[in-house]
C-alpha positions as a Markdown table, in Angstrom:
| # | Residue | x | y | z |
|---|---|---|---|---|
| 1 | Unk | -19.5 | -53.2 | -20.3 |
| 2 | Unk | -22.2 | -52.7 | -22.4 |
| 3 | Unk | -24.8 | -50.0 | -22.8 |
| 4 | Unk | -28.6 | -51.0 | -21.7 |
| 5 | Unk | -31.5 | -48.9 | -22.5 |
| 6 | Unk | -34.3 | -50.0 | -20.5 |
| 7 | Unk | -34.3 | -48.1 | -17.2 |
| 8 | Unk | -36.6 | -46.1 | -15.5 |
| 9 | Unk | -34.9 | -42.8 | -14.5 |
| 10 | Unk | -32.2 | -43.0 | -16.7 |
| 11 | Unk | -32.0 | -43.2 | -20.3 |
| 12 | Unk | -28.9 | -44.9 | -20.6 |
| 13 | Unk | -27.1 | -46.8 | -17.9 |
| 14 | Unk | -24.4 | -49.1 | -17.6 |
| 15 | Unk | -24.9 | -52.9 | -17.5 |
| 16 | Unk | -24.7 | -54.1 | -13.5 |
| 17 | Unk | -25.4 | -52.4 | -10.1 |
| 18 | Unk | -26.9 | -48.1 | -10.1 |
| 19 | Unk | -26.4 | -46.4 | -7.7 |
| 20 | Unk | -28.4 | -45.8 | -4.9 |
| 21 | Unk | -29.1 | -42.5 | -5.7 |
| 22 | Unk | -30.7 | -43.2 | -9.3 |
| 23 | Unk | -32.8 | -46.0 | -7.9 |
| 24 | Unk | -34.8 | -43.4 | -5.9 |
| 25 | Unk | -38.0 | -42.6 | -7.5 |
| 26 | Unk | -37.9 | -39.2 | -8.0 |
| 27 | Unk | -40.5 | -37.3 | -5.3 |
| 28 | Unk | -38.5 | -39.1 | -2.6 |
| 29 | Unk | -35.0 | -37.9 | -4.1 |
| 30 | Unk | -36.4 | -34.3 | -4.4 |
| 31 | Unk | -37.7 | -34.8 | -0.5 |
| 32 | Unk | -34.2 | -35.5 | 0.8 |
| 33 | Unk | -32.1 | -33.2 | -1.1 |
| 34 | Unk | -34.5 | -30.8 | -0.2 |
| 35 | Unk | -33.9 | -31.1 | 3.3 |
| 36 | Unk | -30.4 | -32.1 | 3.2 |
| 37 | Unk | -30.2 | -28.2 | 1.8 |
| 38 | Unk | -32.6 | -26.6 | 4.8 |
| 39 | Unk | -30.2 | -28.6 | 6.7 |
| 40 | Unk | -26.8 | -27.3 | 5.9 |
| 41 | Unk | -28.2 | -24.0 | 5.2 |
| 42 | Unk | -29.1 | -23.7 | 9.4 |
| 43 | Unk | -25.5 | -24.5 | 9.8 |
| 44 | Unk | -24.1 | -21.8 | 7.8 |
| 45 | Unk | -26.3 | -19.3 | 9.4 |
| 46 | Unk | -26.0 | -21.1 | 12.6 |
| 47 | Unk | -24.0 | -17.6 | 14.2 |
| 48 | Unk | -26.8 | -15.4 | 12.8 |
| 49 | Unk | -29.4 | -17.3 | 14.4 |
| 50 | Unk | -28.7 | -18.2 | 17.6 |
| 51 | Unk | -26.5 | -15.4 | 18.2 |
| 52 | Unk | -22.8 | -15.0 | 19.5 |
| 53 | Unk | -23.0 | -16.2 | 22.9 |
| 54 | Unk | -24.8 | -19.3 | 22.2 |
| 55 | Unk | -22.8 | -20.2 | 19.0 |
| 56 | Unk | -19.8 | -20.2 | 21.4 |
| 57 | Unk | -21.8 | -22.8 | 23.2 |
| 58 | Unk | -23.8 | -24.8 | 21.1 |
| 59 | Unk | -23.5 | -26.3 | 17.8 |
| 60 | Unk | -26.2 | -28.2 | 15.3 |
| 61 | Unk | -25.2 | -32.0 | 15.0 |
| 62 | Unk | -28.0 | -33.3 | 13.1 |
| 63 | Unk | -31.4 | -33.4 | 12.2 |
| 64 | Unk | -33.3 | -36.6 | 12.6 |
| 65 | Unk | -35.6 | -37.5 | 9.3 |
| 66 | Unk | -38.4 | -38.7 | 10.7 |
| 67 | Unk | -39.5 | -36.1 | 13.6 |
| 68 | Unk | -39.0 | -32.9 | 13.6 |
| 69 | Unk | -36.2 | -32.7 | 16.3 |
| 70 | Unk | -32.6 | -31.4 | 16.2 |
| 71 | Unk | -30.0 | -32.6 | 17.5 |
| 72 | Unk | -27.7 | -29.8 | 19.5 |
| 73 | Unk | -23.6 | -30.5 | 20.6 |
| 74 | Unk | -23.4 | -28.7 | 24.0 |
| 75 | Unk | -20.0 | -27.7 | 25.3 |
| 76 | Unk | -19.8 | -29.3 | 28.7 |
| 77 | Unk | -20.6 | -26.5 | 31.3 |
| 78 | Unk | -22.8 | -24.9 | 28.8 |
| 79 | Unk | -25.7 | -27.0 | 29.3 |
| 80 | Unk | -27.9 | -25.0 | 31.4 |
| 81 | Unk | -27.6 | -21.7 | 29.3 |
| 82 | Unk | -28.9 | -23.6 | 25.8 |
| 83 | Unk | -31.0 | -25.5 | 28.0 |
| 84 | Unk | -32.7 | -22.0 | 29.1 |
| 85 | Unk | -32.3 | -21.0 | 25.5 |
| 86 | Unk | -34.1 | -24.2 | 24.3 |
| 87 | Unk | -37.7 | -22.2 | 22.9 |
| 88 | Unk | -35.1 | -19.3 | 21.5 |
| 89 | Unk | -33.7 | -21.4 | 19.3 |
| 90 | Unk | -36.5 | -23.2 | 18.3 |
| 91 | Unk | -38.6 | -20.1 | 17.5 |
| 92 | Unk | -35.5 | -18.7 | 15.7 |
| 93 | Unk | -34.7 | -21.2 | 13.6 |
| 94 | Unk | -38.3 | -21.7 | 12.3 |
| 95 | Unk | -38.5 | -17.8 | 12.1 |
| 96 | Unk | -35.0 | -17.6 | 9.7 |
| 97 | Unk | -36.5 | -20.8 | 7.5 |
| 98 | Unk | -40.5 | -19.1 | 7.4 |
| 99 | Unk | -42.5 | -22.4 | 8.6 |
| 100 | Unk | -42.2 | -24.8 | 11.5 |
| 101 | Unk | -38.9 | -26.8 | 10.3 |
| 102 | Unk | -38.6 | -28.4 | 14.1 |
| 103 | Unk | -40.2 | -28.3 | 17.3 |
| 104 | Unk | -37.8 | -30.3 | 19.5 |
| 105 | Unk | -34.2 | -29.8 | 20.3 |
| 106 | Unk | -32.1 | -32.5 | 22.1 |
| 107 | Unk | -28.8 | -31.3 | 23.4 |
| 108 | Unk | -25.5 | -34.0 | 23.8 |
| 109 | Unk | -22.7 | -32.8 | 25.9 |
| 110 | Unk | -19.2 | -32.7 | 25.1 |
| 111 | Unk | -15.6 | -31.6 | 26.1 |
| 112 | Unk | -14.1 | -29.0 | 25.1 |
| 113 | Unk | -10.2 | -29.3 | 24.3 |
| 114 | Unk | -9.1 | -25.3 | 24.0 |
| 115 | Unk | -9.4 | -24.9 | 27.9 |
């Protein structure tokens, strides 16, 4: 393949398809690394913020991209304590990240196999 020099966020590229990530213009890129890190840094922290009980119960599943609502796994059982919990969480989330990150939380239920 041969080497072409005229693209825009690159200086040198290779002849055919870029990737999806270099075709970003880069204020978007920046925008969803960003909070692809805010993200995963909730999840390693998730035991320090919402505390042992409701670690046990709950875990973060996602974060949708366009609102600013998080999506909570909810061991079956376990529903109405997070439910209960639901403001908690939210105000200790945005309190461990400094500004409002999310304001909704939606919880899915699931089984638990270790009974």
């Amino acid at each position: 393949m041969r080497l072409k020099n005229n693209t825009r966020q690159r200086k040198k590229s290779i002849q055919g398809l870029r990737s999806f990530k270099d075709s970003l213009p880069k204020n978007i890129k920046e925008t969803i690394f960003k909070k692809a890190k805010i993200y995963s840094k909730i999840v390693d922290n998730w035991k320090k913020i919402a505390g042992n009980d409701l670690s046990s119960a709950c875990y973060p599943k996602s974060k949708e991209k366009l609102t600013k609502r998080l999506n909570l796994m909810v061991k079956r059982g376990r529903e109405v304590d997070v439910e209960y919990s639901r403001k908690f969480l939210i105000d200790r989330i945005n309190k461990f990240l400094g500004y409002e990150f999310i304001n909704k939380i939606k919880l899915t239920t699931f089984k638990d196999k270790k009974k």
